[in-house]
N, CA, C and O of each residue as an XYZ file, in Angstrom:
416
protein
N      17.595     14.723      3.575
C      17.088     13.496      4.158
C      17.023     13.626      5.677
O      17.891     14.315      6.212
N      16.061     13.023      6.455
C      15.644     13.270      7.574
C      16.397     11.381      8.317
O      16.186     10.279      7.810
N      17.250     11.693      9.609
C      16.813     10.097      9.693
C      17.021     10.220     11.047
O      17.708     11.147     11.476
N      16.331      9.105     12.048
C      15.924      8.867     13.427
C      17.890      8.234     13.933
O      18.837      7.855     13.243
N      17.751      8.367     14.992
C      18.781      8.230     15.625
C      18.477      6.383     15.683
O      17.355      5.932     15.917
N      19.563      5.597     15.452
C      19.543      4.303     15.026
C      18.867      4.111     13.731
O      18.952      2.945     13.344
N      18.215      4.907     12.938
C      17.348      4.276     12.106
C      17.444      4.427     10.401
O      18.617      4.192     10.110
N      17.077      4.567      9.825
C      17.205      4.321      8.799
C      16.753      5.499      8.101
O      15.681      5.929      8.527
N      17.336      6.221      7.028
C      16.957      7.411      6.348
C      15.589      7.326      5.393
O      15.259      6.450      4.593
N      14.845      8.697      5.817
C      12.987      8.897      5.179
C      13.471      9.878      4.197
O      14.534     10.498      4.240
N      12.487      9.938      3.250
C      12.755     11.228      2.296
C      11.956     11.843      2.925
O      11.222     11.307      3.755
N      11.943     13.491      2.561
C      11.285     14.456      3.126
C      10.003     14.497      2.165
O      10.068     14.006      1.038
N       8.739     15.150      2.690
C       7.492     14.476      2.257
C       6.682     16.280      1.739
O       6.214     17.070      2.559
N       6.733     16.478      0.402
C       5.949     17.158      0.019
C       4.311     17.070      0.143
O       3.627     16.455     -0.675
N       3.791     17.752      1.252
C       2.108     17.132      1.379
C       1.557     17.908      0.375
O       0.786     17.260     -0.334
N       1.725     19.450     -0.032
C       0.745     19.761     -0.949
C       0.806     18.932     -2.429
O      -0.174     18.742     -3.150
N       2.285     18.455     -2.725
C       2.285     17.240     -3.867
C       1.606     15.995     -3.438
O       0.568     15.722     -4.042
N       2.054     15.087     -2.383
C       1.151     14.229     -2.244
C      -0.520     14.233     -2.248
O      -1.340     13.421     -2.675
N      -0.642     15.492     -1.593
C      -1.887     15.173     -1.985
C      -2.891     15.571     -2.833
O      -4.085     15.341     -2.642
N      -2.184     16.473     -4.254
C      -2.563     16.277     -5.469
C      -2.286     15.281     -6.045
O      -2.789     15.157     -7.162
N      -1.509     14.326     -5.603
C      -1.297     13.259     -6.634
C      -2.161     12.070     -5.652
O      -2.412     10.968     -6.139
N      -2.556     12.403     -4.303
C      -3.683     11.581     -3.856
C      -5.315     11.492     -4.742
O      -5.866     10.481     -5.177
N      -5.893     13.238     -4.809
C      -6.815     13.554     -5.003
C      -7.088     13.291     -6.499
O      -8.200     12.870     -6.818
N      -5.787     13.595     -7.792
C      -5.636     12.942     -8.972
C      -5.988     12.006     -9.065
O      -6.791     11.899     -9.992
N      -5.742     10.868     -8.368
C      -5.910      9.249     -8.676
C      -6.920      8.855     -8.182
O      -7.377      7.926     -8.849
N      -7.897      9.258     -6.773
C      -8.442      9.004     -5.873
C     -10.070      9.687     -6.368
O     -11.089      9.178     -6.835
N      -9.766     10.741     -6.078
C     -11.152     11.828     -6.767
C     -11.575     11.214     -8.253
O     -11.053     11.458     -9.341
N     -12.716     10.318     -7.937
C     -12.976     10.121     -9.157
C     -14.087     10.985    -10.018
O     -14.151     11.125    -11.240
N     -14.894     11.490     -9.046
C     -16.126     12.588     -9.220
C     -15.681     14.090     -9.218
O     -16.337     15.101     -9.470
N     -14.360     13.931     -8.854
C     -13.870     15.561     -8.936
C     -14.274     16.582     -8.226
O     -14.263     17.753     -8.605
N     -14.774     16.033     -6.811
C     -15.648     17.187     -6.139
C     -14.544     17.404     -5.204
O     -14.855     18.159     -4.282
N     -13.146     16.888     -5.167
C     -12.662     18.147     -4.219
C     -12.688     17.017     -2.744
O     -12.091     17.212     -1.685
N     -13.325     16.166     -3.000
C     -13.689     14.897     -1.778
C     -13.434     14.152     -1.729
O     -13.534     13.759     -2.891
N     -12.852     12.918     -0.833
C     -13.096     11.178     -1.283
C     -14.135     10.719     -0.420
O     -14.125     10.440      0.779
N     -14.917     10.702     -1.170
C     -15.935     10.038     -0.142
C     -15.691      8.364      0.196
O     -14.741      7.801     -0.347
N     -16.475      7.707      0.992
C     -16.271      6.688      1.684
C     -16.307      5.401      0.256
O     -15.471      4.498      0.305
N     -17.036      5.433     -0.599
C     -16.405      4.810     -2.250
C     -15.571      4.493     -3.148
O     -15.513      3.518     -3.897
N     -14.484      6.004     -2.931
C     -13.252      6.322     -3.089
C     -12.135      6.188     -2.532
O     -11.045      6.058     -3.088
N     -12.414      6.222     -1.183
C     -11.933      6.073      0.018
C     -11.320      4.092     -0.026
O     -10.389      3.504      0.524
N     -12.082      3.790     -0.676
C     -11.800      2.499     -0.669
C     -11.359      1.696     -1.291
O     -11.356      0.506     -0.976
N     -10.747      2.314     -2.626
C      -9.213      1.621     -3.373
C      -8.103      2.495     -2.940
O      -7.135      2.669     -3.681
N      -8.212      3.180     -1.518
C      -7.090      3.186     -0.675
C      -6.923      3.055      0.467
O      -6.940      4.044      1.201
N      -6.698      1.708      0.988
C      -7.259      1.133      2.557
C      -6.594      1.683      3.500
O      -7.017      1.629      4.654
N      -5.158      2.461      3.113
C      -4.497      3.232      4.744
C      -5.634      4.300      4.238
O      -6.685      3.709      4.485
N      -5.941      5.465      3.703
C      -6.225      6.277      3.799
C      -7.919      6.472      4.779
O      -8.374      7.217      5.647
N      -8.479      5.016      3.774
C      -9.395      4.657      4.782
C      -9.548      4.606      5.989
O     -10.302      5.225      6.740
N      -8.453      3.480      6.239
C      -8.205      3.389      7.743
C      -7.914      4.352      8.682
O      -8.360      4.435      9.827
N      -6.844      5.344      7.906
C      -7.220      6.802      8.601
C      -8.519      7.494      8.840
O      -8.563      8.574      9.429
N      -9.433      6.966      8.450
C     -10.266      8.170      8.681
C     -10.811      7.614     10.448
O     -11.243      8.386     11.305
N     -10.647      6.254     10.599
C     -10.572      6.197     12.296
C      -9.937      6.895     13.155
O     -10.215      6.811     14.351
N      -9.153      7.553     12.777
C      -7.950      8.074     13.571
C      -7.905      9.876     13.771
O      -6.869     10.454     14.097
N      -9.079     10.520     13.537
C      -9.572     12.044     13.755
C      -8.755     12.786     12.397
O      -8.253     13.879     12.657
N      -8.630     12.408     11.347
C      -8.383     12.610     10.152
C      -8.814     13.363      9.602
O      -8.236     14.385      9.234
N     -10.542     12.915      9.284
C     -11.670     13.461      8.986
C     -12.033     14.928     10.121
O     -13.054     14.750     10.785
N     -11.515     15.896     10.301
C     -11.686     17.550     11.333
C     -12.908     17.059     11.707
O     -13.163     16.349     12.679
N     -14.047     17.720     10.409
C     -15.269     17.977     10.355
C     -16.097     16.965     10.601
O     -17.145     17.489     10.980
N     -16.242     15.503     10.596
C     -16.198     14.492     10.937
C     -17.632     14.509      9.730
O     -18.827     14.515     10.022
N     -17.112     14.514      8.586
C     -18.820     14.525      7.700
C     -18.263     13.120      6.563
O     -18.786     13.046      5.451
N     -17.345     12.236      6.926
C     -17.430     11.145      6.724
C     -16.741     11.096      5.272
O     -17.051     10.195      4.493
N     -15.815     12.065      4.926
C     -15.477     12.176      3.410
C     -14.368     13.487      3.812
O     -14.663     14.413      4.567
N     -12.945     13.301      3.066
C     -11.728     13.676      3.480
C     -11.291     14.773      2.605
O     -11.111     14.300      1.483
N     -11.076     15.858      2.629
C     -10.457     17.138      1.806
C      -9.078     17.030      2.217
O      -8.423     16.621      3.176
N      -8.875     17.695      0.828
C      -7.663     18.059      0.426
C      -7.052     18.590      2.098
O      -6.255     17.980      2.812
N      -7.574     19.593      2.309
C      -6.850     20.319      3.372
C      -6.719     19.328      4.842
O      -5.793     19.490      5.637
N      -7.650     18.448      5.002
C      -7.297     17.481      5.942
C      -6.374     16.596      5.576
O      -5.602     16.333      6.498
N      -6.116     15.919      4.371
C      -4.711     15.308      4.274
C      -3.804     15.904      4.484
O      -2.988     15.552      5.336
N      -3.640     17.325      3.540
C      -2.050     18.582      3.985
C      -2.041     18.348      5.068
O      -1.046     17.814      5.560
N      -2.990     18.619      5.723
C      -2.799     18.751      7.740
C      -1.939     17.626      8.087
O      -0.823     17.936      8.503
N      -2.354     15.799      7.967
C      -2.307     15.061      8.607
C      -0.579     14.807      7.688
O       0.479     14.419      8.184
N      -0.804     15.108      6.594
C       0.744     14.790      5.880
C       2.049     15.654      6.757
O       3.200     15.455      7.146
N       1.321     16.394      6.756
C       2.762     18.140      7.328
C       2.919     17.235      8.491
O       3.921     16.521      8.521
N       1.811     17.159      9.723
C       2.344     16.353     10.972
C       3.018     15.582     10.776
O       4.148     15.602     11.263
N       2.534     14.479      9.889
C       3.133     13.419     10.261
C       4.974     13.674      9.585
O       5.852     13.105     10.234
N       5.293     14.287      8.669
C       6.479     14.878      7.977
C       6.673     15.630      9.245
O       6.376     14.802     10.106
N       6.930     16.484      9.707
C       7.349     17.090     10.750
C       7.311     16.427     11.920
O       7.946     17.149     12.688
N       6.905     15.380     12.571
C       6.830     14.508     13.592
C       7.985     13.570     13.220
O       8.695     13.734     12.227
N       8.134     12.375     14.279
C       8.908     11.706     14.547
C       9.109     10.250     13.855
O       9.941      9.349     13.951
N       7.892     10.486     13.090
C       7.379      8.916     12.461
C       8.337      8.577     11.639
O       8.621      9.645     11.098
N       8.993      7.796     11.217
C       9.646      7.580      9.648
C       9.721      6.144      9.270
O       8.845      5.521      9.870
N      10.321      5.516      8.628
C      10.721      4.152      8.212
C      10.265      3.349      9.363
O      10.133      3.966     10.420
N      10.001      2.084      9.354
C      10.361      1.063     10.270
C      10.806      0.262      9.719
O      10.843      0.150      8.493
N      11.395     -0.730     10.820
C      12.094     -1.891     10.364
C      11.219     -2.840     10.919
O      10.475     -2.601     11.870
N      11.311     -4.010     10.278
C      10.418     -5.062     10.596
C      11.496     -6.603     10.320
O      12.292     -6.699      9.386
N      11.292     -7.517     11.216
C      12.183     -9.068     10.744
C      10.917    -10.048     10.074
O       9.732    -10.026     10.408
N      11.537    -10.871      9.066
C      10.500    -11.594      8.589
C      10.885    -13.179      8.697
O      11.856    -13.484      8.005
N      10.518    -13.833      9.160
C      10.695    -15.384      9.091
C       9.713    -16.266      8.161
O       8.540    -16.245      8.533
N       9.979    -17.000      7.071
C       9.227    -17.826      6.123
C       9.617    -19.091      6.567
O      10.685    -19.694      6.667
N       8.607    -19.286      6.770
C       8.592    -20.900      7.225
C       7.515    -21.909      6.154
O       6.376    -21.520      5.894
N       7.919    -22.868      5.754
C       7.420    -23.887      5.496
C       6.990    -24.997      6.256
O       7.983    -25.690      6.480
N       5.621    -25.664      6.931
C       5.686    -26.765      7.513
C       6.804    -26.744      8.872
O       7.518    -27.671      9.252
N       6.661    -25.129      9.541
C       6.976    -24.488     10.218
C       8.791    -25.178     10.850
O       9.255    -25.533     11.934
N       9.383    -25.045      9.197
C      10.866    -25.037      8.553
C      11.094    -23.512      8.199
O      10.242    -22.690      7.864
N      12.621    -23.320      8.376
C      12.371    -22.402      7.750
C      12.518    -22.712      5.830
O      12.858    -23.801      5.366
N      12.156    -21.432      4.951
C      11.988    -21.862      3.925
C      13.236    -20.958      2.529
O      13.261    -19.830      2.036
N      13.970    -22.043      2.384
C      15.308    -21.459      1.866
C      14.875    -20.654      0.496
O      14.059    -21.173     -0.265
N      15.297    -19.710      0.286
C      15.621    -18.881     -1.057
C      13.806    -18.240     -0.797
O      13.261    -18.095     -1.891
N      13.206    -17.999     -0.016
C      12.059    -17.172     -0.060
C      12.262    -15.576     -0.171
O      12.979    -14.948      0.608
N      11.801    -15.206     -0.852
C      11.883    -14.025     -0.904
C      10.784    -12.950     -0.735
O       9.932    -13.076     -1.614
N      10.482    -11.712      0.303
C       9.440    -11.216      0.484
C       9.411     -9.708     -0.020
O      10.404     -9.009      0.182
N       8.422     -9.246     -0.597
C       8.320     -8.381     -1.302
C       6.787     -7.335     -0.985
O       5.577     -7.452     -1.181
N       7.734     -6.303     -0.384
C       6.185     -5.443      0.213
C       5.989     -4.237     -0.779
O       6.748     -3.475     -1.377
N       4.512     -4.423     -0.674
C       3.758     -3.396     -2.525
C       2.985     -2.619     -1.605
O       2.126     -2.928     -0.779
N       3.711     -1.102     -2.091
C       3.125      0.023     -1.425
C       1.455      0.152     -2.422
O       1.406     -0.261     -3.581
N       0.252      0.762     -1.739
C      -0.631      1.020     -2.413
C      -0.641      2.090     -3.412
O      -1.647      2.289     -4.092
């Protein structure tokens, strides 16, 4: 386990697994691609492609550009965050709320 000084422990991030089990679920045409179609019942991945993701810039993401961007980001500094949440009602706060975040 990897964890930031104050912060909270990340698991360590297999990219060539992740991103067979990206391209499994994602690749629906099987070409090895997600094109911008595909790309879009997964909105971070999408949203990555703003972010120089895409090398070749031909608008549709390979395998080998995720490994890339996975290994960095696993070998970089990024990990967990913490976030505070306040539920308010009728800007009360709102007793016994409970919040629940759904990874894609």
């Amino acid at each position: 386990m990897f964890q930031r000084a104050g912060g909270p422990n990340r698991p360590p991030i297999e990219s060539e697994k992740v991103a067979d089990t990206v391209f499994a679920q994602y690749d629906k045409n099987a070409d090895g691609m997600l094109n911008q179609e595909e790309l879009s019942g997964c909105p971070s991945l999408q949203d990555a492609m703003k972010y120089n993701i895409d090398k070749n810039e031909d608008h549709q993401l390979s395998r080998e550009e995720l490994v890339e961007r996975l290994s960095q980001w696993a070998n970089g500094r990024a990990g967990v965050s913490s976030f505070s949440c306040r539920v308010t009602k009728k800007g009360k706060p709102l007793a016994g709320a409970q919040v629940q975040l759904v990874p894609e």
